[in-house]
C-alpha positions in Angstrom: -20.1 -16.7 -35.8 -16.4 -15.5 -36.5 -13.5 -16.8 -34.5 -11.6 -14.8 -32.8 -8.5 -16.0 -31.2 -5.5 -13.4 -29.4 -2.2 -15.4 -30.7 -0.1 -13.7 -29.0 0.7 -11.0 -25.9 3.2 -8.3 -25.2 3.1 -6.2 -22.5 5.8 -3.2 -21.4 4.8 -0.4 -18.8 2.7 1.2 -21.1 0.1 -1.8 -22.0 0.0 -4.5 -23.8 0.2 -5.4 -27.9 -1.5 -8.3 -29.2 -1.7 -10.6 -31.9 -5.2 -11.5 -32.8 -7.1 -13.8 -35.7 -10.5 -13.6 -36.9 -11.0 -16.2 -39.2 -7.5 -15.9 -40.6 -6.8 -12.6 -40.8 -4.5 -11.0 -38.8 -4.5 -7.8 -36.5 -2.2 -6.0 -33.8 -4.1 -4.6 -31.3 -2.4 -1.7 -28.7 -3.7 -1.3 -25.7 -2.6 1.4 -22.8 -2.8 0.6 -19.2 -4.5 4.2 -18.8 -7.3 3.2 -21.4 -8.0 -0.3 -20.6 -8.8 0.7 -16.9 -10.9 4.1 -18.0 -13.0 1.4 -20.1 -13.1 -1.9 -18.0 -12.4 -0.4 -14.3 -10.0 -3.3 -14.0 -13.1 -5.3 -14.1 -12.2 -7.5 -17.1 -9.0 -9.4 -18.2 -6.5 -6.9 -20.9 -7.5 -9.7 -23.2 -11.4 -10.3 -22.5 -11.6 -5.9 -23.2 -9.8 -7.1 -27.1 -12.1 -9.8 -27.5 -15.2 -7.7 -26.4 -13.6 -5.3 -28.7 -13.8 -7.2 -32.0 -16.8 -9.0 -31.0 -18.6 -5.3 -30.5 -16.4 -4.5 -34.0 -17.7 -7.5 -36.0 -21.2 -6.9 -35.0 -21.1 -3.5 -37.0 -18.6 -4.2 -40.0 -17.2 -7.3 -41.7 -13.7 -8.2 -40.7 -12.1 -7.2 -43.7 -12.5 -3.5 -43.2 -11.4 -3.5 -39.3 -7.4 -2.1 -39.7 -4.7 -4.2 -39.4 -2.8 -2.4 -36.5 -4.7 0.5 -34.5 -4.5 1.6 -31.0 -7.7 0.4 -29.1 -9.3 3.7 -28.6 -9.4 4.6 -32.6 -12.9 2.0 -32.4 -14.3 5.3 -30.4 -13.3 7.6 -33.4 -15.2 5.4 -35.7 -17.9 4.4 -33.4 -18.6 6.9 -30.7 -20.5 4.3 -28.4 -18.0 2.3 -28.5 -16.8 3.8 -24.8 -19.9 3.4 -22.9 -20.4 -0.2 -24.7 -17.1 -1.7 -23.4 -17.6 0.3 -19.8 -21.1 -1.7 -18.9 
């Protein structure tokens, strides 16, 4: 089992950004408000969705070929169930 551990937390009016490690390497992570409550209905922490996120990530690739920096909804480019997985 990787760790993954969010370092670090910014947030503005449009979302948050945040630092997170999975087993030593490092990612930025941007989240909108508008997406994080169209996929957790405010039903989740901003930082339980980025855990759920790379957890859902790590389960279909190895960590060194999820990007460094992306906004959170590229996953759903990539992995189109990615959406309905994070909603339930």
């Amino acid at each position: 089992m990787q760790t993954i551990e969010i370092k670090t937390k910014i947030e503005d009016k449009k979302g948050w950004v945040f630092g997170v490690r999975v087993d030593g390497v490092s990612h930025k992570v941007d989240v909108k408000k508008g997406d994080y409550e169209r996929l957790t209905g405010g039903k989740v922490t901003p930082e339980e969705l980025v855990e759920k996120s790379f957890k859902f990530l790590l389960a279909r690739e190895p960590k060194e070929a999820i990007l460094k920096s992306f906004n959170i909804m590229e996953i759903q480019r990539y992995f189109p169930e990615y959406e309905s997985e994070m909603s339930r």
